[in-house]
N, C-alpha and C positions, 0 to 999 in steps of 0.2 A: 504493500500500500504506500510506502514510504518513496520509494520508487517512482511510483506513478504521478504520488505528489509532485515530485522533481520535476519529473517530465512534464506534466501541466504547467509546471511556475515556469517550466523553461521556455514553454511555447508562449504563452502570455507575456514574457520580456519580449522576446524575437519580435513579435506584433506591435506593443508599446514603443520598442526602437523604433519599429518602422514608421508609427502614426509621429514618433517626436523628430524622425531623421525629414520626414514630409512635412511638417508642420514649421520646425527650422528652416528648411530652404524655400518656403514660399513665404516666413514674414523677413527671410532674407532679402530675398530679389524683389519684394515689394519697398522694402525700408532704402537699400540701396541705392533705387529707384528715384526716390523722393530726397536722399539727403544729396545725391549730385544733381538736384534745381530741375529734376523735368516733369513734373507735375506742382500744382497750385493746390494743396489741400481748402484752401479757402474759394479757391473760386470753382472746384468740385460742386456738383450738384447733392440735395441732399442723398438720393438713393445710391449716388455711389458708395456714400459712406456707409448710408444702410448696408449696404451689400457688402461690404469690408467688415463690418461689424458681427454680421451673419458666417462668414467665413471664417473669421476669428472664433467664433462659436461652434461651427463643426470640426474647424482641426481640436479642440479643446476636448470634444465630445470622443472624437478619434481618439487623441491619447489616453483619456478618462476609463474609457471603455474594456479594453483589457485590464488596465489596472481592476477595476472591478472583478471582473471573472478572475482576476489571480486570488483576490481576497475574499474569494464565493461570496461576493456580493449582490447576486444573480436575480434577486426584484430588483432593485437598485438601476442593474444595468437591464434588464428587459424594459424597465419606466422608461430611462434615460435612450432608449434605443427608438420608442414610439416618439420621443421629442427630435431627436434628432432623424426619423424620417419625414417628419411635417417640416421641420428646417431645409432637408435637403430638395420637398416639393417649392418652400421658398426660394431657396439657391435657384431651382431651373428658373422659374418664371423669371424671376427677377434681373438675371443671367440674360435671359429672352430678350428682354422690357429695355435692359443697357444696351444691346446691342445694336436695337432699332431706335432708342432714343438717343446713343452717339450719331449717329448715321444722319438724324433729321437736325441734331444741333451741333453738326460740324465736328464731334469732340474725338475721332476718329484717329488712329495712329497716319500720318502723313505716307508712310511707305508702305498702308495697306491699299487695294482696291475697296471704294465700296461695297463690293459684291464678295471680295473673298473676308472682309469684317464680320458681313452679315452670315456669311454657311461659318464664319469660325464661332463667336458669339451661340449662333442659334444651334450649332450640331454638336457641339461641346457641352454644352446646358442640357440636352438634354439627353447625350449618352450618361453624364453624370445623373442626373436625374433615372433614368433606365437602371443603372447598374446597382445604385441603393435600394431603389426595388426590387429588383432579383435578390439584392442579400436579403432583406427585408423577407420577402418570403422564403429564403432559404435561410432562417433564421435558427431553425432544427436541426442543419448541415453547417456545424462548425466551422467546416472545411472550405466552404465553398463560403460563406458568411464573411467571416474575416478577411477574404480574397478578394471576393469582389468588394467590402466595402474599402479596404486598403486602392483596389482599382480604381474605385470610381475618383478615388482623392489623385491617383493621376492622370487621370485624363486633363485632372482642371491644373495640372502642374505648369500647365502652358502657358499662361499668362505670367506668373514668376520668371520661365525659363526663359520669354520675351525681353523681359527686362534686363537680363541678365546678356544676354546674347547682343552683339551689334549690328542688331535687326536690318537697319538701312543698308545693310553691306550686305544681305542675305535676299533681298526681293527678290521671291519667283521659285527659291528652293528652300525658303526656310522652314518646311514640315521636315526636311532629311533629319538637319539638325535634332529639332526640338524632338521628334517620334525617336530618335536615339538614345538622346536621353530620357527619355519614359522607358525604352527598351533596358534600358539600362538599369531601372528602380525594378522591373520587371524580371529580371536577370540577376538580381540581390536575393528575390522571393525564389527564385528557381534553383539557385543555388543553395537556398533553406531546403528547400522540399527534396532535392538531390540527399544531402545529407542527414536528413529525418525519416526521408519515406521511401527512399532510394531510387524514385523517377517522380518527374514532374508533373505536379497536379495537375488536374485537368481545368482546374478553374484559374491556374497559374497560363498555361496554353491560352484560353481564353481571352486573358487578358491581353497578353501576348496579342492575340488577333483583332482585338478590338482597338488597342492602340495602335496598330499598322490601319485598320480599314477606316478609322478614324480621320487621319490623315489625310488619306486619299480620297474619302469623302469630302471634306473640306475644298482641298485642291480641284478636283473634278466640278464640284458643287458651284465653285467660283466662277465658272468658265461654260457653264448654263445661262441661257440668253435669259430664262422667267426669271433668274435668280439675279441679273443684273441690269435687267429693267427693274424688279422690285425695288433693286439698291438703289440706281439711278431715281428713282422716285422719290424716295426716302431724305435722299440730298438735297433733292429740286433740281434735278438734272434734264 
């Protein structure tokens, strides 16, 4: 029994690293961002910061979470799991809401296309959104729970890895980049599951695909005539 405890608390760290190694590097490349002068937190609209606030609260939920289950604190964390799936139906919409309300009030990165803002914005929101749903109802599959909800927290690592990257110098191939590095967070879990389980999960695989088809959605999505009349509207184009 003593044993298995071990094993439990050891999986539960692994997970916790992983929600504070994710949580670290997106109030990194957010803060970064801000202290070398290229955002105006004052003349930010208020939902951006809503939405920074709200994100603030799910990476917090993320770290929280495990610790929980290491401490069999298991109401505790099923409560705190129904709160943070109504946060992460926040997250998509609101996700949505920025993406078409930069688009009509200019507030748009300069080295995006309108069209490729709006499939990144809106396909990212809501594969995030998607993916806390599936843990959510695999909520009885440990396995597949923990995976996808650590997944969904990269899909949205994009916007950090944005900041961090020298975007302006990347137009036209900057998913290789960024989906590298997600493969790369993705390839940390793989190499967990290689040495615990001795081949890689299936919901590790998955993630795997979703952050590759991710991408290419994006990119494809941009380069759709409905999807750039839409933008072009959006502009006043």
């Amino acid at each position: 029994m003593a044993t298995a405890i071990t094993g439990a608390g050891r999986a539960e760290l692994f997970w916790q690293r992983m929600a504070i190694g994710l949580a670290l590097f997106i109030i990194f490349g957010f803060l970064q961002f801000a202290l070398r002068g290229f955002v105006d937190p004052v003349a930010a609209p208020f939902w951006v910061h809503l939405h920074g606030v709200l994100m603030l609260a799910w990476l917090a939920l993320l770290v929280v979470q495990p610790t929980l289950v290491s401490r069999q604190n298991l109401a505790l964390h099923r409560r705190l799991g129904w709160t943070g799936a109504v946060l992460a139906i926040i997250i998509t919409g609101l996700g949505i809401f920025i993406g078409i309300a930069s688009l009509v009030l200019g507030r748009f990165p300069p080295f995006f296309s309108p069209s490729y803002f709006l499939a990144l914005t809106a396909i990212e929101s809501i594969v995030f959104g998607t993916m806390v749903g599936a843990a959510v109802r695999r909520r009885h599959m440990t396995a597949w729970h923990r995976r996808l909800m650590i997944g969904a927290t990269i899909i949205i690592l994009e916007p950090a890895v944005g900041r961090i990257l020298p975007m302006p110098l990347l137009i036209g191939w900057s998913d290789i980049p960024i989906g590298l590095i997600q493969l790369a967070v993705v390839g940390i879990i793989a190499l967990y599951d290689r040495r615990t389980l001795g081949s890689v999960h299936p919901a590790t695989k998955a993630i795997a695909a979703i952050v590759i088809a991710v991408r290419l959605t994006i990119y494809l999505a941009a380069l759709m005539p409905p999807v750039i009349a839409l933008a072009d509207r959006l502009v006043g184009g």
